[in-house]
N, CA, C and O atoms as a Tripos MOL2 file, in Angstrom:
@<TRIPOS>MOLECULE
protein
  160   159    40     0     0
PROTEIN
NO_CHARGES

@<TRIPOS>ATOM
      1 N         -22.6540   21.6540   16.4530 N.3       1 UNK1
      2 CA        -23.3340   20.3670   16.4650 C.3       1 UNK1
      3 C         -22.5400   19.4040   15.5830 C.2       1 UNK1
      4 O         -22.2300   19.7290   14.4370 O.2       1 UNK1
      5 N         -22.2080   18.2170   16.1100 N.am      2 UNK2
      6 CA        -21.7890   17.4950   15.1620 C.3       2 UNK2
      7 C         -22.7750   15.8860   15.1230 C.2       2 UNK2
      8 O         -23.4100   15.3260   16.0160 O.2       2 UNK2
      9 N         -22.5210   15.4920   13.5770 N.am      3 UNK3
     10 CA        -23.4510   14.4550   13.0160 C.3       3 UNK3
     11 C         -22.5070   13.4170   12.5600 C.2       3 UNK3
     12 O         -21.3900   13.5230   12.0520 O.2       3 UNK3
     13 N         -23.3610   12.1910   12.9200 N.am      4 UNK4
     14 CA        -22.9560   10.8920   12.5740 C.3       4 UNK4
     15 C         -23.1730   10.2970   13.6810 C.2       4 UNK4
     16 O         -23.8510   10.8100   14.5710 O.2       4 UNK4
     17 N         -22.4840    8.8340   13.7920 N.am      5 UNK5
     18 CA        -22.6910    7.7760   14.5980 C.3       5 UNK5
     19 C         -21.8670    7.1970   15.6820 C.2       5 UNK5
     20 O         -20.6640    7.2300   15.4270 O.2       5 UNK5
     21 N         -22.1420    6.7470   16.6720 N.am      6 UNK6
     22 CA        -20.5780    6.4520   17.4940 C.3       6 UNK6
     23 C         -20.9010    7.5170   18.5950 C.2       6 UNK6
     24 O         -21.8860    8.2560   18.6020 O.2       6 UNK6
     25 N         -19.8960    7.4650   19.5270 N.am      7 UNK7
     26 CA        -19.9720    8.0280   20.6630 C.3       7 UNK7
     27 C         -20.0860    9.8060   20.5220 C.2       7 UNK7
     28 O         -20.1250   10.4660   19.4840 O.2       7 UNK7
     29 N         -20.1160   10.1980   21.6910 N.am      8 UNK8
     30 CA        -20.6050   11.5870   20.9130 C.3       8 UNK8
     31 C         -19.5880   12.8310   21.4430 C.2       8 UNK8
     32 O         -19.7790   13.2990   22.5650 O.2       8 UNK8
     33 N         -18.8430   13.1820   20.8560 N.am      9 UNK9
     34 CA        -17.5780   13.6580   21.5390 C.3       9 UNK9
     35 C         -18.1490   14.8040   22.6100 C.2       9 UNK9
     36 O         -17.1820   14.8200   23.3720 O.2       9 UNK9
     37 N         -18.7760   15.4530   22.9820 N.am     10 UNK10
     38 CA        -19.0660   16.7120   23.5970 C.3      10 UNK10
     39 C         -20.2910   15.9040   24.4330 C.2      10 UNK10
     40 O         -21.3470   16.5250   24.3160 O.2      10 UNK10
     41 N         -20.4190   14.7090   25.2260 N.am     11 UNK11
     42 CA        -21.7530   14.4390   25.2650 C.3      11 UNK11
     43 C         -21.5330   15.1340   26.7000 C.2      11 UNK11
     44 O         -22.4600   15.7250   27.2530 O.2      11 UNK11
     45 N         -20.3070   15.0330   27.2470 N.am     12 UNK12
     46 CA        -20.1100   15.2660   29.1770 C.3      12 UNK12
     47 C         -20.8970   17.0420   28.9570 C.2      12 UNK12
     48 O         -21.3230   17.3770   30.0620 O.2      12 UNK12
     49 N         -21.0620   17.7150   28.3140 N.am     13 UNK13
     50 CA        -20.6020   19.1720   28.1400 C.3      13 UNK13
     51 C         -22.0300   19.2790   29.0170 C.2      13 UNK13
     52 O         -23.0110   18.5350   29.0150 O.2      13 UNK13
     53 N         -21.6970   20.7210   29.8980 N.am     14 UNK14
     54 CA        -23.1570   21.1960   30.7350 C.3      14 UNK14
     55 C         -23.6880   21.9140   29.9280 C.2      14 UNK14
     56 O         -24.9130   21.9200   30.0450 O.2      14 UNK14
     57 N         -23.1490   22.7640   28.8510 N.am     15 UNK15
     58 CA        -24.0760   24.0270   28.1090 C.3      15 UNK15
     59 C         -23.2620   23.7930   26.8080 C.2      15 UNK15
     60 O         -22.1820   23.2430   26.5970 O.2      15 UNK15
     61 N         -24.0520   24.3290   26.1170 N.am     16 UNK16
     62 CA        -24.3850   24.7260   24.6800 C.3      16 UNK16
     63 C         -22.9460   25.4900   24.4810 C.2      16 UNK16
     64 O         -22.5040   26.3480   25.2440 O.2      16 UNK16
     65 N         -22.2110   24.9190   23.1120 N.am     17 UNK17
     66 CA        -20.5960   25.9140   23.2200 C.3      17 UNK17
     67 C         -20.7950   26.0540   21.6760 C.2      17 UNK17
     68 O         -20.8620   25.1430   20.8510 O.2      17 UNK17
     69 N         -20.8830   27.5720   21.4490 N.am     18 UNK18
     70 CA        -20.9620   27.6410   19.7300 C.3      18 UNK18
     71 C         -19.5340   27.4750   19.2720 C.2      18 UNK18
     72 O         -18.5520   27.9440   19.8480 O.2      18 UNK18
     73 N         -19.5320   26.9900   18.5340 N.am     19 UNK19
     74 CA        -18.1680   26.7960   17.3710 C.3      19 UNK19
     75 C         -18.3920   27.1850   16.3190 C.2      19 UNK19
     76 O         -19.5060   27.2630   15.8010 O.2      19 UNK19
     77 N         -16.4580   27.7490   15.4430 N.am     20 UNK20
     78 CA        -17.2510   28.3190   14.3490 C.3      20 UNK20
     79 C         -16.3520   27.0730   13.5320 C.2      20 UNK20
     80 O         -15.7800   26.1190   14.0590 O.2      20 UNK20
     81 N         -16.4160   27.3500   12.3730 N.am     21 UNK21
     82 CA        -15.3050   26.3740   11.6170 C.3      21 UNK21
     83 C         -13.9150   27.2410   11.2760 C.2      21 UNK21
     84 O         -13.9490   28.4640   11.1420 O.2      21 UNK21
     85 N         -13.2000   26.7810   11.2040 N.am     22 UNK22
     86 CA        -11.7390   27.4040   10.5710 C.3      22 UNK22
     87 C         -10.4840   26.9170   10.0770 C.2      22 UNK22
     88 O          -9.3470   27.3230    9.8360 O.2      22 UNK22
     89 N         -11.3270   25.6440   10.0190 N.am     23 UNK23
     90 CA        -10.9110   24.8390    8.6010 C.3      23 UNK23
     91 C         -11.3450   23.5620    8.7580 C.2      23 UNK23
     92 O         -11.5970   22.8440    9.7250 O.2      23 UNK23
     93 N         -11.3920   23.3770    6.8060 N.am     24 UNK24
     94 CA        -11.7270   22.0960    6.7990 C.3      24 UNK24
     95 C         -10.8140   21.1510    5.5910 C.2      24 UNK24
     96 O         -10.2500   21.7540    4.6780 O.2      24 UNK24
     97 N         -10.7480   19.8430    5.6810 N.am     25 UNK25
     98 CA         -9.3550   18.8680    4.5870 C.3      25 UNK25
     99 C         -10.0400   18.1710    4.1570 C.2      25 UNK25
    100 O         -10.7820   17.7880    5.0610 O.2      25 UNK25
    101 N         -10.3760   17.5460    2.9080 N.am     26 UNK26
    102 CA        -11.3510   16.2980    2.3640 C.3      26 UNK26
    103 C          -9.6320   15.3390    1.9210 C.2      26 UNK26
    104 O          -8.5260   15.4900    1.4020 O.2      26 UNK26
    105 N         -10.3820   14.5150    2.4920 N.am     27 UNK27
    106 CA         -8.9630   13.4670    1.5550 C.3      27 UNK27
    107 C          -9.3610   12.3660    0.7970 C.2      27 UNK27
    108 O         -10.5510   12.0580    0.8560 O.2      27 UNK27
    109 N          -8.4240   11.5460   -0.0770 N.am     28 UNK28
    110 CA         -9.0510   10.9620   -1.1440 C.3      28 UNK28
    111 C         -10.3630    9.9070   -0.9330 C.2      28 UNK28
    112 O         -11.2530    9.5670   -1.7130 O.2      28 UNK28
    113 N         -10.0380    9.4890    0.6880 N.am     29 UNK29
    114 CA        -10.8650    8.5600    0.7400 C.3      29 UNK29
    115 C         -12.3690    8.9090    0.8600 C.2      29 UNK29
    116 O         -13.2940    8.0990    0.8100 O.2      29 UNK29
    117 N         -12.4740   10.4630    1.0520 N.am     30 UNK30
    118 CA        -13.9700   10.7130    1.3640 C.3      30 UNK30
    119 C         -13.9580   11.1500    2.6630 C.2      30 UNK30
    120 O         -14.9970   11.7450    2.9500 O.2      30 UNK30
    121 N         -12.9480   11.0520    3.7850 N.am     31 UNK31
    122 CA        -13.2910   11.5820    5.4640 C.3      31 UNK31
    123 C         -12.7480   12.8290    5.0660 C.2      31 UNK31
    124 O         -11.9880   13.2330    4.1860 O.2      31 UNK31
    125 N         -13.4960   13.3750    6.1610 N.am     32 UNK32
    126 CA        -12.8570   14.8710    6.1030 C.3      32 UNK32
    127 C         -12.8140   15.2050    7.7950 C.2      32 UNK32
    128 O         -13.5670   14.7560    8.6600 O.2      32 UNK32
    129 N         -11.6760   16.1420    7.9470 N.am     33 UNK33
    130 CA        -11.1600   16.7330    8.7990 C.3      33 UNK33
    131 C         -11.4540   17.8520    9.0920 C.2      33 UNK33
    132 O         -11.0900   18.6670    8.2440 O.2      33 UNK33
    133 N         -12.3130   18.5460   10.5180 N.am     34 UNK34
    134 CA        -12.7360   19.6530   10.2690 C.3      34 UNK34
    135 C         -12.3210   20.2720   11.7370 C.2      34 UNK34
    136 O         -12.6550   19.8230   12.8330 O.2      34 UNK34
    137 N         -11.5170   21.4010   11.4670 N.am     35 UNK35
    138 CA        -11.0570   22.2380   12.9870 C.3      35 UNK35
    139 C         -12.4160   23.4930   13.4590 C.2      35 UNK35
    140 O         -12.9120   24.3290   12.7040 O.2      35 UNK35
    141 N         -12.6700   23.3100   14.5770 N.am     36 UNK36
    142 CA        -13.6310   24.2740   14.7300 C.3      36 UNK36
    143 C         -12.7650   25.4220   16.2040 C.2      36 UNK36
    144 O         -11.7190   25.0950   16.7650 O.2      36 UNK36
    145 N         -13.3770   26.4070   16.4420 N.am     37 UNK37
    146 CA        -12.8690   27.3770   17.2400 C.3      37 UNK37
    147 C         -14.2210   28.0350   18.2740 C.2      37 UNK37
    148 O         -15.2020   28.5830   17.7680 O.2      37 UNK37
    149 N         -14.0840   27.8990   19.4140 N.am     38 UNK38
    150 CA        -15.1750   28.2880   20.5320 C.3      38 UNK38
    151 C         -15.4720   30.3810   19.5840 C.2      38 UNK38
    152 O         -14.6600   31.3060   19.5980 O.2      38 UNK38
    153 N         -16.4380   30.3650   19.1470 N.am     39 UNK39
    154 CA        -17.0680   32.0340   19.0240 C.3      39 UNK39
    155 C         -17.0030   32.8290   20.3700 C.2      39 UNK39
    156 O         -17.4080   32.3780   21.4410 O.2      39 UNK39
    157 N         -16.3410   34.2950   20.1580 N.am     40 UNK40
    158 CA        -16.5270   35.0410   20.8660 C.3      40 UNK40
    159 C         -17.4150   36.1570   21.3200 C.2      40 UNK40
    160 O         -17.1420   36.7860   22.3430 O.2      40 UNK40
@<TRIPOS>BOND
     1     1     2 1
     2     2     3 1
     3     3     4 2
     4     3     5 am
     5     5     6 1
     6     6     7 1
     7     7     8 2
     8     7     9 am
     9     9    10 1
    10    10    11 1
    11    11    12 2
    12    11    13 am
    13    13    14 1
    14    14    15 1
    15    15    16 2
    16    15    17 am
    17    17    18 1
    18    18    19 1
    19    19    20 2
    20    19    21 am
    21    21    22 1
    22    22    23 1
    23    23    24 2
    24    23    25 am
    25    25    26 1
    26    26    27 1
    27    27    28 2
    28    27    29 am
    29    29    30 1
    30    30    31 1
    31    31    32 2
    32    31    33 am
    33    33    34 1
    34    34    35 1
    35    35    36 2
    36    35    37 am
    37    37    38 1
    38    38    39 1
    39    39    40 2
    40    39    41 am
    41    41    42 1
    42    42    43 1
    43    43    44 2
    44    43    45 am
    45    45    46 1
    46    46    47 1
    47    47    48 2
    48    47    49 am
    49    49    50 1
    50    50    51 1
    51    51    52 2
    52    51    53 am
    53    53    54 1
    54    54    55 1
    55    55    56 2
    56    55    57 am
    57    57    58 1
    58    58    59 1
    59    59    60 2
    60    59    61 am
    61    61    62 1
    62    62    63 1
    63    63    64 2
    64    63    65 am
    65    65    66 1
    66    66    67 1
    67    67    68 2
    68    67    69 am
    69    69    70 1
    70    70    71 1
    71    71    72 2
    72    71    73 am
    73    73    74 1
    74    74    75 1
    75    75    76 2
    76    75    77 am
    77    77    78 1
    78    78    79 1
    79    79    80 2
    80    79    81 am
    81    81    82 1
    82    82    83 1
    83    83    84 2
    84    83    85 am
    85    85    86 1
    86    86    87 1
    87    87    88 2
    88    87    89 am
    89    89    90 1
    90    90    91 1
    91    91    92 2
    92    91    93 am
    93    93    94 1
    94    94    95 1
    95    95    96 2
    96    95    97 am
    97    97    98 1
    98    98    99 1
    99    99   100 2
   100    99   101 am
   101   101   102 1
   102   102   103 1
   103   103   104 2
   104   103   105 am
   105   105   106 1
   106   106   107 1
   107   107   108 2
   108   107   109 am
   109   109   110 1
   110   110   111 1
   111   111   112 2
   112   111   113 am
   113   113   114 1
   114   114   115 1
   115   115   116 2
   116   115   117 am
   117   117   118 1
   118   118   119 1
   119   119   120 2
   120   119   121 am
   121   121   122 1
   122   122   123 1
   123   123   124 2
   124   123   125 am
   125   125   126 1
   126   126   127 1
   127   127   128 2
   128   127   129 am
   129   129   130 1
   130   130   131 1
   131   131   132 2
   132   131   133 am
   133   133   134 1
   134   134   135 1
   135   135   136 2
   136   135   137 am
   137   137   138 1
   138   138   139 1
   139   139   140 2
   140   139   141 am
   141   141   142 1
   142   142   143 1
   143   143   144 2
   144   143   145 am
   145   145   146 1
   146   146   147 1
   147   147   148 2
   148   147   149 am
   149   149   150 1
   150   150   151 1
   151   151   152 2
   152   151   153 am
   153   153   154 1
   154   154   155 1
   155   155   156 2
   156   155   157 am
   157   157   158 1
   158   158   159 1
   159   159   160 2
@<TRIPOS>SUBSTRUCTURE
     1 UNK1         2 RESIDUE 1 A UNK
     2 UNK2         6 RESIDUE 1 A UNK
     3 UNK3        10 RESIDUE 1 A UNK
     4 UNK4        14 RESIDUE 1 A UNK
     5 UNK5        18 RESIDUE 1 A UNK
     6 UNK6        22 RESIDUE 1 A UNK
     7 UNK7        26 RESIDUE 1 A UNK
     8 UNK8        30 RESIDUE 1 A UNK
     9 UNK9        34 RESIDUE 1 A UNK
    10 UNK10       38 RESIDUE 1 A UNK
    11 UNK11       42 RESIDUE 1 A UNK
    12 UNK12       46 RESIDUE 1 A UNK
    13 UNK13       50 RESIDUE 1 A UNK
    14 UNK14       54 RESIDUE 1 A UNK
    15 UNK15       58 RESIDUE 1 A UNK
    16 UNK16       62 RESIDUE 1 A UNK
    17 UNK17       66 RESIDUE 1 A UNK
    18 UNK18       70 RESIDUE 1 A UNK
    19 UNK19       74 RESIDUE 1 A UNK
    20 UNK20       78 RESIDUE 1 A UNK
    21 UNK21       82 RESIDUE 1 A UNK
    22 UNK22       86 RESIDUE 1 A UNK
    23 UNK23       90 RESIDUE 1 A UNK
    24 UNK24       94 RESIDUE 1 A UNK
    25 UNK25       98 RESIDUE 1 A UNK
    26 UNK26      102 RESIDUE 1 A UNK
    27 UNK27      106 RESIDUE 1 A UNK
    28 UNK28      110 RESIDUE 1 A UNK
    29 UNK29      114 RESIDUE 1 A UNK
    30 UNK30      118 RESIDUE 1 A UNK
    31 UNK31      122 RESIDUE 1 A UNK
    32 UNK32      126 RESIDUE 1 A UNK
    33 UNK33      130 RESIDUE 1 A UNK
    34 UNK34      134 RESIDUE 1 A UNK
    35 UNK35      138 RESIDUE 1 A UNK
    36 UNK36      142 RESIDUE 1 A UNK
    37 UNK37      146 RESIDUE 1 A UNK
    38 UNK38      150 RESIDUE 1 A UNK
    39 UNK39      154 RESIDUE 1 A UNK
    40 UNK40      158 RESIDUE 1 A UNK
């Protein structure tokens, strides 16, 4: 699931796709960068 505002990247999707995380970057300004990976 992802949160916040703005368009919704996964909105086309037909089903439910778990992701896990497997990494994440904070940078100075406060955004952060987060890679996720489909669970098997």
């Amino acid at each position: 699931m992802l949160a916040g505002h703005g368009p919704t990247l996964f909105a086309g999707l037909s089903k439910y796709v778990d992701l896990k995380l497997v990494r994440r970057l904070e940078f100075g300004s406060g955004a952060v960068a987060m890679r996720y990976e489909p669970r098997r």
